[in-house]
N, C-alpha and C positions, 0 to 999 in steps of 0.2 A: 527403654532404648528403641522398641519398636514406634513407639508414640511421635518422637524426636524424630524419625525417618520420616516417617509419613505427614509431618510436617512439613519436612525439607522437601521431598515432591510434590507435596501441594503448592509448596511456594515458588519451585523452578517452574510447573506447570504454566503455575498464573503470570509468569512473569515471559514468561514462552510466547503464551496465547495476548499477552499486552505487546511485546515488540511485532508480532507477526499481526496483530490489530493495527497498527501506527504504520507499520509498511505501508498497507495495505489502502490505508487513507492517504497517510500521507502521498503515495503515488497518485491516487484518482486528484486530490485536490491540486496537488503539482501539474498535472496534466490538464485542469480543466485553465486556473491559472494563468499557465501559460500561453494557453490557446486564446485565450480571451485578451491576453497582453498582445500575442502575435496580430492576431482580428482586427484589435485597435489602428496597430503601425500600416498593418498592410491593406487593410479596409477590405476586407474579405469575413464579412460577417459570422458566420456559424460555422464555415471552411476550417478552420486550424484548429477551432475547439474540438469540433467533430475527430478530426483526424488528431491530434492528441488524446484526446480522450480515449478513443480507439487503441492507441499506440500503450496508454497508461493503466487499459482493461487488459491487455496481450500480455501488460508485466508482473501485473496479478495475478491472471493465471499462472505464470511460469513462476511465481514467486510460492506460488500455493500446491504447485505441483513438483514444489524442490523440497517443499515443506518449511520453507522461510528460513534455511540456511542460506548465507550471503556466499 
């Protein structure tokens, strides 16, 4: 019985620590992305990536220090 427990929180753990992994990129790459799509239209080179990226590091943090509850 004890075996079967400690399996089941190893496996919430890892499945814990994979969506709070996927957050966590997925936001930086949304962020860079975007910037780089925004840069293209508006012909402001490193400007929108910069400041996305910035904006998609700030949601990281808060996303890390919520502890990756939505």
């Amino acid at each position: 019985m004890e075996q079967m427990n400690n399996k089941e929180k190893l496996f919430k753990d890892l499945l814990y620590a994979l969506t709070l992994s996927g957050k966590i990129f997925g936001t930086l790459i949304a962020g860079v992305i975007l910037g780089l799509y925004l840069d293209s239209i508006l012909l402001t080179k490193p400007l929108m990536t910069l400041v996305f990226l910035v904006l998609a590091f700030i949601e990281v943090m808060r996303t890390l220090l919520k502890g990756g509850k939505s």
